[in-house]
TORGUMI-212671 format. One line per 4 residues: their letters; for each residue y, x, z of N, C-alpha, C. Coordinates in steps of 0.001 Angstrom, whole numbers, plus 500000, padded with zeros to 6 digits. Atoms other than C-alpha are relative to their C-alpha. Example, Ala and Ser with C-alpha at 12.3 -4.5 7.8 and 13.67 -1.06 7.14 Angstrom:
BEGIN
AS) 498810:500890:500000:495500:512300:507800:501200:500900:500000  498810:499180:499940:498940:513670:507140:501090:499230:500730
END
This chain:
BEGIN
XXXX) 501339:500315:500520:803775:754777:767801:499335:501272:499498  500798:498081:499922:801305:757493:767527:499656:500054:498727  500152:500005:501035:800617:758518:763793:498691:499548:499633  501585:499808:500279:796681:758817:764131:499505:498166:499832
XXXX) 500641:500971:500168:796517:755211:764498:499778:499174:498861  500382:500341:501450:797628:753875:761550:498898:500211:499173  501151:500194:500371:795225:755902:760190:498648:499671:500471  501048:500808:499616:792460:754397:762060:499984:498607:499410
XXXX) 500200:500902:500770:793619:751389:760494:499733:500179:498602  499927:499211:501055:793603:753022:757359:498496:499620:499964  501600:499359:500168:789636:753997:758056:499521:498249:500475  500662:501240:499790:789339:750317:758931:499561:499499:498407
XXXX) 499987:500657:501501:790212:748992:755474:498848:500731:499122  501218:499448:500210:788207:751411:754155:498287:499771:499765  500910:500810:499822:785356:750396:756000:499881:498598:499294  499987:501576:500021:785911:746763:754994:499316:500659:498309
XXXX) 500719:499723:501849:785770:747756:750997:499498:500712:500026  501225:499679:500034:782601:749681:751635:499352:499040:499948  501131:501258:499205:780803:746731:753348:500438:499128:498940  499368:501265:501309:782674:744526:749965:498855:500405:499233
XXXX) 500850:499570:501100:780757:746821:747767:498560:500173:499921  501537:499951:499186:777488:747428:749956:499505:498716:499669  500436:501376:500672:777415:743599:749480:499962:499389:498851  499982:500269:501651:777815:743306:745815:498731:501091:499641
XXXX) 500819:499065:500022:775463:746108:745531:498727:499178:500355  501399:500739:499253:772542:744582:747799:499801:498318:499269  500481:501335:500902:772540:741337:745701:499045:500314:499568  500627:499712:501011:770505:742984:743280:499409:501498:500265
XXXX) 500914:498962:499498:769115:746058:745277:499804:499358:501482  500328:500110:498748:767462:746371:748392:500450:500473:500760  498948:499323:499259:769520:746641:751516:499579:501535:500168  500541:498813:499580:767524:749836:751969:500286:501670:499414
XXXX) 499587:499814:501001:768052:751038:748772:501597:500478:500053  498575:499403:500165:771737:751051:749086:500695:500573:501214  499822:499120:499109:771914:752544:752270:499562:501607:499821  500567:498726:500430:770102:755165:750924:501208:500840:499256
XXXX) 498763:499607:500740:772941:755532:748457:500876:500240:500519  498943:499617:498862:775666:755355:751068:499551:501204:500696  500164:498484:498901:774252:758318:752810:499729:501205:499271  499985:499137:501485:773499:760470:749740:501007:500039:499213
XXXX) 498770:499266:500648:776676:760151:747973:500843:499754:501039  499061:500056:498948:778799:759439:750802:500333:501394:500477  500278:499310:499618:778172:762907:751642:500780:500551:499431  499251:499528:501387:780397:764097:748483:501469:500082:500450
XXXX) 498497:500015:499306:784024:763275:750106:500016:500807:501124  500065:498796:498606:782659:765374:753612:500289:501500:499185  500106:498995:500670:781936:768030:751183:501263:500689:499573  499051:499752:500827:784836:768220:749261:500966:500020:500790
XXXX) 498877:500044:499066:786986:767584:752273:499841:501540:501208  500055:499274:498923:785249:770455:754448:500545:501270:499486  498911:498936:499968:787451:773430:753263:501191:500581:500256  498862:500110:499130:790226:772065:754368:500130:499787:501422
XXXX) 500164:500051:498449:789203:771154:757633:498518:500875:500652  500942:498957:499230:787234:774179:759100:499552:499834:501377  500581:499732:498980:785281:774535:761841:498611:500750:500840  501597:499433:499497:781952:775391:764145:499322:499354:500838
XXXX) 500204:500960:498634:780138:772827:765835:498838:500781:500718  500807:499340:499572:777777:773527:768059:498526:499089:499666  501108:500972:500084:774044:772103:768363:499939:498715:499896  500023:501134:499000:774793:769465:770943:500339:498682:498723
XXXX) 499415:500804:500605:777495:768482:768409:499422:499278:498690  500723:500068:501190:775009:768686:764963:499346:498658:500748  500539:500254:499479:773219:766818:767144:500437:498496:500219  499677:501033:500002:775370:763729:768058:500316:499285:498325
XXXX) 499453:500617:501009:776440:763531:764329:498628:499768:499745  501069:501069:500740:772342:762732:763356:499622:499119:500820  500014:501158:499292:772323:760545:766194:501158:498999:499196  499466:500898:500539:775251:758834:764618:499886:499659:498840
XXXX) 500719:501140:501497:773793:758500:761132:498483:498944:500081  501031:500805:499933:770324:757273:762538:500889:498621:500757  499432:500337:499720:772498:754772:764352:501011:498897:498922  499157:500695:500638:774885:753803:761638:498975:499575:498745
XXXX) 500610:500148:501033:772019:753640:758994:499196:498718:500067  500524:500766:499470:770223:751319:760880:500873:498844:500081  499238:501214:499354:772942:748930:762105:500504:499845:498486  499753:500236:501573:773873:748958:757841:498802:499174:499301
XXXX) 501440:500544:500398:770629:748013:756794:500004:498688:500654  500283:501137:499186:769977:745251:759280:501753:498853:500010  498601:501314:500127:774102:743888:758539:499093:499256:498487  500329:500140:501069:772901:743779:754887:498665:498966:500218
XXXX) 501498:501120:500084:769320:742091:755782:500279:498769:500933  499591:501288:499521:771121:739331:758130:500819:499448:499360  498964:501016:501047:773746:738183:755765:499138:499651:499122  501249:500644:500955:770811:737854:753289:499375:498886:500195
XXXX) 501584:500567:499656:768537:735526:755252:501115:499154:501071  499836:501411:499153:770945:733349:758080:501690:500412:499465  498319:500205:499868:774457:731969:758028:501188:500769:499813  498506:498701:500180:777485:734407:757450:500509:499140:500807
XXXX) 499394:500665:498891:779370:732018:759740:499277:500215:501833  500839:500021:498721:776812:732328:762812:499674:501575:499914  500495:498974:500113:775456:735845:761760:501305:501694:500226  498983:499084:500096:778559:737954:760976:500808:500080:501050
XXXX) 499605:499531:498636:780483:737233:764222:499165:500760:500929  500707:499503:499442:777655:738306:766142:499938:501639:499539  500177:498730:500160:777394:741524:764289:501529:500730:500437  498995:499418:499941:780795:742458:764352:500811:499982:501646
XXXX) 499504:500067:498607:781806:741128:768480:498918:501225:500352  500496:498509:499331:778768:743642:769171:500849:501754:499442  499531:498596:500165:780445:746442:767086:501213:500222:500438  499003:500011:499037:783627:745935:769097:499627:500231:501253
XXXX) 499676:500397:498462:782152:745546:772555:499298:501485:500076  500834:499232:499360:780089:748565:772355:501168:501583:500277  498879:498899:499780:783083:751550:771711:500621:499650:501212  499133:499958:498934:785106:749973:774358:499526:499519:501287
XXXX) 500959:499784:498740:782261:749431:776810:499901:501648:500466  500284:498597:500252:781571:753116:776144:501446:501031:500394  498882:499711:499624:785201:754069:776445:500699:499700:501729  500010:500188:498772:785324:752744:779848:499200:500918:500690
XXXX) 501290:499431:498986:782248:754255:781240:500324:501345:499825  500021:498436:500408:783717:757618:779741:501340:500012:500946  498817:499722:498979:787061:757128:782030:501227:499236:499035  498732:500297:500621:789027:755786:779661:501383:498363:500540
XXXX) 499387:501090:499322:792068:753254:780789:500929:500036:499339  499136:500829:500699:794101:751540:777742:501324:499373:501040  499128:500849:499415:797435:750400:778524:499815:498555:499864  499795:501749:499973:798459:746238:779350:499812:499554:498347
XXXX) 500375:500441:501235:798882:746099:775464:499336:499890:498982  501546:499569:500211:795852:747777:774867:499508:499357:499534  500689:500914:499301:794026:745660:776353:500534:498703:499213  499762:502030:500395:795565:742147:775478:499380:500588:498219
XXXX) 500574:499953:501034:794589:743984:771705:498928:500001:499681  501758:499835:499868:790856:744708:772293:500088:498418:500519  500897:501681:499292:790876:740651:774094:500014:499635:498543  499961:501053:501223:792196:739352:770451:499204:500619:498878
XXXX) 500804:499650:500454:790146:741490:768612:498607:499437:499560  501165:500663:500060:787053:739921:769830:500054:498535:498848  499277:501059:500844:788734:736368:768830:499887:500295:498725  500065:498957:501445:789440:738214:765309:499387:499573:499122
XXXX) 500998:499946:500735:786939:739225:764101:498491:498863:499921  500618:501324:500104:785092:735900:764854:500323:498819:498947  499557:500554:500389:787118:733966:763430:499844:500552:498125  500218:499851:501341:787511:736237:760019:498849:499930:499432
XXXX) 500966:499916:501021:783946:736068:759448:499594:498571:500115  500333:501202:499931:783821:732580:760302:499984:499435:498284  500180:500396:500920:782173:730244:757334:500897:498742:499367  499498:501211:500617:783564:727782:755096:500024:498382:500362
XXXX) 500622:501174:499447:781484:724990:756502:500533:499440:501434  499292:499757:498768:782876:725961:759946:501330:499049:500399  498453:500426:499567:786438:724636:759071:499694:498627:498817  500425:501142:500754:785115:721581:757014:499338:499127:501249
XXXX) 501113:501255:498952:782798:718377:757963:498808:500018:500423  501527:499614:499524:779662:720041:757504:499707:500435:501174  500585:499113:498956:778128:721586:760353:499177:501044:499613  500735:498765:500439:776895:725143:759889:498448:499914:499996
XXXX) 501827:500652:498941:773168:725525:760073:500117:501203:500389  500279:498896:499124:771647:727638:762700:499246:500942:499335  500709:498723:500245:770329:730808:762345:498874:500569:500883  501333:500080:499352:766637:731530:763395:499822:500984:500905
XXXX) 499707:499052:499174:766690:733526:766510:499252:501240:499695  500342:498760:500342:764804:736580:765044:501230:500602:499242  498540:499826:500696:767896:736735:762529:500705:500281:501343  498736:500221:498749:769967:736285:765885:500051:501669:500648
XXXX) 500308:498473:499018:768355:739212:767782:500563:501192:499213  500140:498818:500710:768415:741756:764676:501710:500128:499674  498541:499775:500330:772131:740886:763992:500663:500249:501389  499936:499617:499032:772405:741719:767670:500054:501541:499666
XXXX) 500289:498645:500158:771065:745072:767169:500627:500618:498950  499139:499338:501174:772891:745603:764123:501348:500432:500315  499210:500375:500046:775956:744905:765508:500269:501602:501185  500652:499353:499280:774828:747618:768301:500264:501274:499341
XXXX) 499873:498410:500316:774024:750464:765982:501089:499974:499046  498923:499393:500453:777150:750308:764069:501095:500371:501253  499370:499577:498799:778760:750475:767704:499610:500883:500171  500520:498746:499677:776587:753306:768604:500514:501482:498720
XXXX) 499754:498810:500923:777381:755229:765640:501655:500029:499912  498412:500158:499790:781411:754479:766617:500150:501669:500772  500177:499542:498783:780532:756166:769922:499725:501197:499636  501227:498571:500650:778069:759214:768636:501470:500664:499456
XXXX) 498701:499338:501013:781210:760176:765941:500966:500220:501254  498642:499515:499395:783791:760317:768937:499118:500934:500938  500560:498587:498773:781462:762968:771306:500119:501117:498742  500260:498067:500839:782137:765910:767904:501568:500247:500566
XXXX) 498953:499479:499931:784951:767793:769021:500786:500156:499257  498767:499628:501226:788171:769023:767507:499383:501140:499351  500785:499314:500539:786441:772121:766761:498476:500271:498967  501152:500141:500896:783554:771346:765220:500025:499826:498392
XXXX) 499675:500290:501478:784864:770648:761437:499384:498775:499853  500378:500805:500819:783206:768416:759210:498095:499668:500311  502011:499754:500599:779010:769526:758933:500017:498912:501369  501184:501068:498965:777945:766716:761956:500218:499032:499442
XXXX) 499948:500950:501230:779107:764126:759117:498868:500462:499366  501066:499668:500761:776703:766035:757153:498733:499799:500598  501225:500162:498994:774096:766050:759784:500095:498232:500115  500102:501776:499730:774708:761964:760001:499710:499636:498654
XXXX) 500411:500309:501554:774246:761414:756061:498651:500397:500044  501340:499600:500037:771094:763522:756357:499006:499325:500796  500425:501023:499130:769672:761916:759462:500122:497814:499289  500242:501274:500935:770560:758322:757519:499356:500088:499069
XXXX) 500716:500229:501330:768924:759257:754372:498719:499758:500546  501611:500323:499424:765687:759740:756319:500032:499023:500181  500602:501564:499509:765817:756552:757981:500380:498825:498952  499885:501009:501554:766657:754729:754688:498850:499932:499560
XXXX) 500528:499661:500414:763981:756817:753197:498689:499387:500506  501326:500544:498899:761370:756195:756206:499480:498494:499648  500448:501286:500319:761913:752537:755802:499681:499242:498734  500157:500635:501518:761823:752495:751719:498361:500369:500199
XXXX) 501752:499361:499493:757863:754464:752426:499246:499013:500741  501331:500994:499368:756629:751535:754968:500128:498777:499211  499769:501088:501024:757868:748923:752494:499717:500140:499143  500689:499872:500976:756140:750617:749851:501392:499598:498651
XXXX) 498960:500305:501232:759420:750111:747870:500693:501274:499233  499115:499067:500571:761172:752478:745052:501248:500304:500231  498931:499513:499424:764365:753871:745827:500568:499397:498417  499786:500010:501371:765571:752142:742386:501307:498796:500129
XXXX) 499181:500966:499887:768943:750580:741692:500176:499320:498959  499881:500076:501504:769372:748341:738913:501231:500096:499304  499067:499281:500354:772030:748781:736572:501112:499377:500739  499098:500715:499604:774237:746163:737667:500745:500125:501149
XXXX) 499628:499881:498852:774310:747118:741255:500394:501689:500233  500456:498583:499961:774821:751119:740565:501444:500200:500303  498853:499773:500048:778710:751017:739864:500430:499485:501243  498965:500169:498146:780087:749021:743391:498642:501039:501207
XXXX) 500524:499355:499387:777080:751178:745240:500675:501113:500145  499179:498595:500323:778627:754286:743979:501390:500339:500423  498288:499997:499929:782210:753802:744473:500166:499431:502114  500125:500518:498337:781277:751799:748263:499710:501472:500409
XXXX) 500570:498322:499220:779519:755288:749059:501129:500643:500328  498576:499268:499952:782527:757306:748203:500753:499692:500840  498539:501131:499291:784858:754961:749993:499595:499835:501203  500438:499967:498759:782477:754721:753064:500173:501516:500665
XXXX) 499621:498337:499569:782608:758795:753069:500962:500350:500491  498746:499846:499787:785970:758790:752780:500528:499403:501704  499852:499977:498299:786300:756905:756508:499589:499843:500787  500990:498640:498630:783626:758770:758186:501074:501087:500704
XXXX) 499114:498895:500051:786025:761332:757668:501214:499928:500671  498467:500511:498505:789289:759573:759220:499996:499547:500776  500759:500173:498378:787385:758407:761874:499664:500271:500433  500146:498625:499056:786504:761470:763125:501369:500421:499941
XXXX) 498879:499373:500270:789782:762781:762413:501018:499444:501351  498311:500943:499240:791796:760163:764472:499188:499825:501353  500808:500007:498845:788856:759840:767225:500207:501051:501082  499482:498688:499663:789416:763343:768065:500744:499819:501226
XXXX) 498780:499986:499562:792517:762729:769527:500437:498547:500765  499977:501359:499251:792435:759260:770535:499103:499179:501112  501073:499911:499222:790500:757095:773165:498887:499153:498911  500565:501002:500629:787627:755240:771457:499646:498778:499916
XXXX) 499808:501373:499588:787837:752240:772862:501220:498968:499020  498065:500631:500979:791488:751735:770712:499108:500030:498911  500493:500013:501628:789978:753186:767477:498863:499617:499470  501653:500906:500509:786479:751684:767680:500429:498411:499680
XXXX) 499754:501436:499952:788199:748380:768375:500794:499745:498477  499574:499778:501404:790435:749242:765094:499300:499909:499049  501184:500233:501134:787632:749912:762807:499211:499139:500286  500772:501044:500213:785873:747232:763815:500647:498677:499565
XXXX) 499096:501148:500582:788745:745034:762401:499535:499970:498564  500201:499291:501402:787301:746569:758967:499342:497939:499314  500131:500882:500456:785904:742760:758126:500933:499009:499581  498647:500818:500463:789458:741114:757754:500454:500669:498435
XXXX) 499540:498849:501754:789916:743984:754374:498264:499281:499434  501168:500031:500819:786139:742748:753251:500202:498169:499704  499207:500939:499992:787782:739079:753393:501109:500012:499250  498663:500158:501270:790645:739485:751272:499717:500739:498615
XXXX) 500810:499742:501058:788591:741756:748840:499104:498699:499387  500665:501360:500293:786495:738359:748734:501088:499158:498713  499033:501194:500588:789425:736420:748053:500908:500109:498674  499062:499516:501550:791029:738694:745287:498938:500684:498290
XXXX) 500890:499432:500944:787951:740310:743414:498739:498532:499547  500895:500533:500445:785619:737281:743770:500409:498270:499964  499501:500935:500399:788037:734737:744072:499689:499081:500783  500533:500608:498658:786501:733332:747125:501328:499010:500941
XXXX) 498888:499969:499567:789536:730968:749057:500098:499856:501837  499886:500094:497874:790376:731462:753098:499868:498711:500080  499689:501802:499528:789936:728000:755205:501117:500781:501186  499160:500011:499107:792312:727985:757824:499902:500822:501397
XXXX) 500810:499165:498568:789983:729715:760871:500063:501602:499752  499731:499107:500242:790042:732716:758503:501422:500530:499627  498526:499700:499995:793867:732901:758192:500396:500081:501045  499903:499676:498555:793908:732597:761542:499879:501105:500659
XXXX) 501004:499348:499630:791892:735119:762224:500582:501053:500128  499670:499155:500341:793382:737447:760012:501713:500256:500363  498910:500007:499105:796737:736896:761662:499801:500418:501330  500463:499502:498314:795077:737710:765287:500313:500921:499776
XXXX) 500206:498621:500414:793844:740790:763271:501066:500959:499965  498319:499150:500287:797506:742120:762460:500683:499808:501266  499216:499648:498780:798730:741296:766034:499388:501120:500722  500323:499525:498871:796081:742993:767884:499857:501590:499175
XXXX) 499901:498669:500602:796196:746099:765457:501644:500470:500374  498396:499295:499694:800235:746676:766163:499873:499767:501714  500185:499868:498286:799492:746107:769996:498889:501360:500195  500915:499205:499376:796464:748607:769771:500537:501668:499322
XXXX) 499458:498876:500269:798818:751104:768002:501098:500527:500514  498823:499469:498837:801581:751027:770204:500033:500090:501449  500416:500424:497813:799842:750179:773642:499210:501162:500062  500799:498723:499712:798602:753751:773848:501004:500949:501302
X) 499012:498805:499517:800030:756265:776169:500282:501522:499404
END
C-alpha cells in the first residue's frame, strides 16, 4: 500500500471538518463571507508550511493554482448557498457525485488507467457519498421534499467547481513548491470579494460564527496542502475520488459535536466509504 494515500485520506477528513465548520460558521454569516475567510486565513498553514517545502513554479503553474481557487471558491460558496435553501438529502448528493465524477472523468481523458480495484472503489464511492449525505426523512416515512430546480442546477455547478479545483491542484508539479496555493487563496479572495461588492454586503462576521470560521480556515489550509502533496505523485482520479469521501468525516463530526444521530442509509454509506477507501489505496499500481 502506497504511503501517499493514506494521506489523501488524511486530506479527506480534513476536508470534511472544514465543510463541519464552514457550516456552523454560515448559519450566522454569509456563505460569502466565510469563504472569504477560508481563503484569507487558509493561506496561514501554506505560509508556514512553504520553507519546508521549496520550490519554483512556473507561470503556467501560478496560473493553474488561481484557476483552482476561482474554481474552489465558487463551488464553496454555492455548497454553502444550496444546503441553505433545498433539501440536504436531495441537494448534497448531487454536489458531492459531481465532485467525484469530475477528477476521475479528468483522470481518464489525461491517460490515466486505475487498476480492477481501483475501479470497483471509484463505482462505490459514487454509492457513498450518496448515501452519507442522504437525509433523515429519506430512511423514515416521510418523503423528502423536492428541491426547486434552480437549487438543482447551482448544486450541479457547485459540485463541478469543487471538482475543477481537484483537477487545477493536480496540473502544479513536483517542483513548483507551495506559492500556486497562494495564487488559489488570492484568486478566491477576489471572487468572494467580487461577489460580497454586487451584493452590496459587508465582509462582517458576527461573533458567534468567528471561532469555527477561523479554525475551518486553518484546517481547510492544512489539506490544500496534502492534496497537492499526495496528487503529485498519484493519479487523480484515486485521490480526487478520496477527498471527495471528505463528507462521511462532516457526518460523524455531526453526530459527535452536534449530537445529530445516523439512520441506517448513513451507516451504510459510511461503511461503503471505508471499503472503497482501502480498495482505492491498495488498487494502485
Amino acid at each position: 500500500m502506497s504511503f501517499g494515500l493514506p494521506v489523501a485520506a488524511l486530506a479527506a477528513a480534513l476536508f470534511g471538518c472544514a465543510d463541519f465548520l464552514g457550516g456552523l460558521a454560515s448559519r450566522r454569516a454569509s456563505a460569502l463571507t466565510v469563504t472569504l475567510m477560508v481563503s484569507v486565513i487558509g493561506a496561514l498553514p501554506v505560509w508556514a508550511l512553504s520553507p519546508w517545502i521549496h520550490g519554483s513554479p512556473t507561470p503556467v503553474e501560478m496560473l493553474w493554482g488561481a484557476l483552482a481557487g476561482v474554481a474552489g471558491a465558487t463551488g464553496v460558496t454555492g455548497l454553502y448557498y444550496v444546503l441553505a435553501r433545498g433539501p440536504v438529502g436531495v441537494v448534497a448528493p448531487v454536489v458531492a457525485v459531481c465532485g467525484v465524477a469530475v477528477p476521475v472523468m479528468a483522470g481518464f481523458a489525461l491517460g490515466e488507467r486505475p487498476t480492477t480495484a481501483a475501479l470497483i472503489g471509484i463505482a462505490l464511492a459514487v454509492p457513498a457519498v450518496m448515501l452519507i449525505s442522504s437525509s433523515a426523512s429519506e430512511a423514515g416515512a416521510t418523503a423528502p421534499r423536492r428541491a426547486a430546480r434552480p437549487v438543482i442546477v447551482l448544486a450541479v455547478l457547485s459540485g463541478i467547481g469543487l471538482g475543477a479545483f481537484l483537477v487545477c491542484i493536480a496540473r502544479i508539479g513536483e517542483s513548483a513548491g507551495l506559492m500556486p496555493l497562494i495564487a488559489a487563496r488570492a484568486a478566491g479572495s477576489v471572487v468572494a470579494l467580487v461577489g460580497l461588492a454586487l451584493r452590496r454586503e459587508p465582509p462582517r462576521l458576527p461573533l458567534g460564527s468567528r471561532a469555527p470560521a477561523i479554525v475551518g480556515s486553518l484546517v481547510d489550509g492544512t489539506a490544500n496542502v496534502l492534496y497537492l502533496l499526495v496528487v503529485r505523485s498519484h493519479a487523480v482520479s484515486i485521490v480526487g475520488t478520496i477527498v471527495s469521501l471528505g463528507p462521511a468525516f462532516t457526518i460523524i463530526l455531526a453526530r459527535f459535536v452536534l449530537h445529530e444521530r445516523f439512520h441506517r442509509l448513513q451507516v451504510a454509506g459510511l461503511a461503503l466509504a471505508g471499503v472503497a477507501i482501502v480498495l482505492l489505496t491498495n488498487g494502485t499500481r
